[in-house]
C-alpha positions in Angstrom: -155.5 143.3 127.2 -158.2 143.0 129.8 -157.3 146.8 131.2 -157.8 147.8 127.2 -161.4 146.1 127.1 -162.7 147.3 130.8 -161.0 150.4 130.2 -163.2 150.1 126.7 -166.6 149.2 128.5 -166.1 152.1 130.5 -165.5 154.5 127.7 -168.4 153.2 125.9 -170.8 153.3 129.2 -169.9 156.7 129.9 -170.1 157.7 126.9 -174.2 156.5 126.1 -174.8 158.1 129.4 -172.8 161.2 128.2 -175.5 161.1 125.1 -178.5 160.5 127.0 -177.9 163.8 129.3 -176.9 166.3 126.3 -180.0 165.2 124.5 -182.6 165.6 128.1 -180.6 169.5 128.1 -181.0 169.7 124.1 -185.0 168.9 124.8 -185.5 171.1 127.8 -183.6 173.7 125.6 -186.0 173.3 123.3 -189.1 173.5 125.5 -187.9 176.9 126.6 -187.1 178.5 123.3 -187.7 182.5 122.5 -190.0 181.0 119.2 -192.7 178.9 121.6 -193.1 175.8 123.1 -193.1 172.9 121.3 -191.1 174.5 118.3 -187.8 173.4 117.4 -184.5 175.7 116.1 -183.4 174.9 112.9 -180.2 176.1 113.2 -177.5 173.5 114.2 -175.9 173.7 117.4 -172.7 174.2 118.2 -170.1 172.0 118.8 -170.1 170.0 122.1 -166.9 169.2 123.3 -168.0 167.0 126.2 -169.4 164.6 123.4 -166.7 164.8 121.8 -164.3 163.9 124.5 -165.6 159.7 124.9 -165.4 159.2 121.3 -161.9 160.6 121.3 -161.3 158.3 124.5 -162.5 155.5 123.3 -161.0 155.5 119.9 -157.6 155.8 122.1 -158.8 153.0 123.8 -159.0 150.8 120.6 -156.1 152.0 119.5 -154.2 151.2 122.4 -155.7 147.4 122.3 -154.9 146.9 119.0 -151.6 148.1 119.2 -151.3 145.7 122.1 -152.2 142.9 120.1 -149.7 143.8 117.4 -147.2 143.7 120.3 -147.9 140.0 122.0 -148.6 138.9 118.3 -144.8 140.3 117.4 -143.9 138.3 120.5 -145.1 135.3 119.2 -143.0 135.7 116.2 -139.9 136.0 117.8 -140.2 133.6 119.8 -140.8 130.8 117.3 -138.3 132.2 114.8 -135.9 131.9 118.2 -137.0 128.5 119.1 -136.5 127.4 115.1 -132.8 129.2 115.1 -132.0 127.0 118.4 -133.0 123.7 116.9 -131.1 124.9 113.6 -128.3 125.3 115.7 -128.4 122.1 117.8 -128.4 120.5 114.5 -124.9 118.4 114.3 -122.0 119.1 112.0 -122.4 116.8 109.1 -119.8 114.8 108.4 -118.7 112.7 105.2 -121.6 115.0 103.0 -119.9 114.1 99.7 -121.4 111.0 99.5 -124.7 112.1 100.5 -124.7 114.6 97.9 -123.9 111.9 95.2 -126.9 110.1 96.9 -128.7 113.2 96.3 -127.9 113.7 93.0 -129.1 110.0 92.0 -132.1 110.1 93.8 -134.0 113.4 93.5 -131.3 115.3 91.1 -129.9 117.1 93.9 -132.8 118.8 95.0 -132.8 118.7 98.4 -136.2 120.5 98.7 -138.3 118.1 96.2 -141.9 116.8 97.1 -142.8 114.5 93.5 -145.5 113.0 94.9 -144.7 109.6 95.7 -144.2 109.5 99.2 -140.5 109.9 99.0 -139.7 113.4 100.2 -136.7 115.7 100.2 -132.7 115.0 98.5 -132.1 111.5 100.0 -135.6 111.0 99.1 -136.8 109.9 102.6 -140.1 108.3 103.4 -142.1 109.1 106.6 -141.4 105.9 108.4 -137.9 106.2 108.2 -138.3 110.2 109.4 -140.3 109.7 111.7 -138.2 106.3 113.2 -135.0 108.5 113.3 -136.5 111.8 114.9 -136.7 113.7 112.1 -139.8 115.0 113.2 -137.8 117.3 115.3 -136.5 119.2 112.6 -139.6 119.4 109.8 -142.4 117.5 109.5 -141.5 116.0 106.1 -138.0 115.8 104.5 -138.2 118.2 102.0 -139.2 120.5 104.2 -135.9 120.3 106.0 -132.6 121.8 105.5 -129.8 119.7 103.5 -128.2 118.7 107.0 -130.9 118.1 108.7 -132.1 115.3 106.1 -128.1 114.0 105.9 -128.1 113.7 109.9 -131.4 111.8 109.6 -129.8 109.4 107.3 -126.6 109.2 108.7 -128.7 108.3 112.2 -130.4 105.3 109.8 -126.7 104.3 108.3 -124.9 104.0 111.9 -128.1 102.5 113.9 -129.3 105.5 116.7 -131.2 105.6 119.8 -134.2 107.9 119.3 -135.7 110.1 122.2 -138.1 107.5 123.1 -134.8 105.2 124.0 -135.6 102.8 121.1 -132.2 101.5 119.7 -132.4 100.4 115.6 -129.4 98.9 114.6 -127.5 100.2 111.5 -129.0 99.7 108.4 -126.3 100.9 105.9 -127.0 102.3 102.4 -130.0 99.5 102.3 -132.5 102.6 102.3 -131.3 103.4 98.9 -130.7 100.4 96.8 -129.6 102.1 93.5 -127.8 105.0 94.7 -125.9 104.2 97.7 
């Protein structure tokens, strides 16, 4: 990206100093025309390909550092959606999901992916404390924005006890988290 942009400066320097020399030779054509001095040809000139040739190089240019942009920002892209796919996949097997789908269907209706509003998020209808506490966080940063086995291993984590990253131990907490349904 910086060879684009020097490469760029360049163009454009040469090319100003390409403009200021074709218009001292337009003048001193001028000077000298057949018609007298001082008087200026009304016809236009012809084409000059040597000022032609800068803007052509430096639209090239541009082109070139646009496209590299495209590129990197492509990059980027990839990269995440790779990075997403590997966290996906180190997701583990969920285990014993009927009952978390009855959960489900109690609490939000089954919709693993609802937000209502009142800061209870996703199928198992999850609040942030208890997503955050059981790493969660790695996943999505709220519940419903998280796949169905994401949000089951979250719970299941809160049902068995689990020590988080920061090497916190909770103990196991049941189907306290939802009183009705579980």
């Amino acid at each position: 990206m910086r060879r684009a942009l020097a490469a760029l400066t360049l163009a454009c320097l040469l090319t100003s100093c390409l403009t200021a020399a074709i218009g001292a030779r337009r003048a001193s054509t001028h000077a000298a025309s057949p018609l007298g001095a001082g008087l200026l040809v009304t016809s236009s000139p012809a084409p000059d390909p040597i000022r032609r040739a800068p803007a052509r190089a430096s639209r090239d240019l541009v082109r070139r550092a646009l496209t590299a942009r495209r590129v990197a920002h492509l990059r980027a892209v990839r990269r995440r959606a790779a990075a997403a796919r590997a966290v996906a996949s180190a997701t583990p097997a969920v285990s014993g999901g009927t009952q978390w789908d009855v959960i489900a269907r109690c609490e939000s209706g089954g919709n693993w992916h609802t937000n209502t509003g009142n800061g209870y998020y996703g199928g198992l209808q999850e609040d942030m404390g208890m997503w955050t506490t059981y790493d969660g966080l790695v996943y999505a940063a709220r519940p419903d924005l998280a796949t169905r086995e994401q949000q089951i291993t979250v719970a299941t984590r809160a049902r068995d006890g689990y020590r988080n990253r920061a090497g916190r131990t909770y103990s196991a907490r049941g189907y306290t988290p939802w009183p009705v349904c579980g």
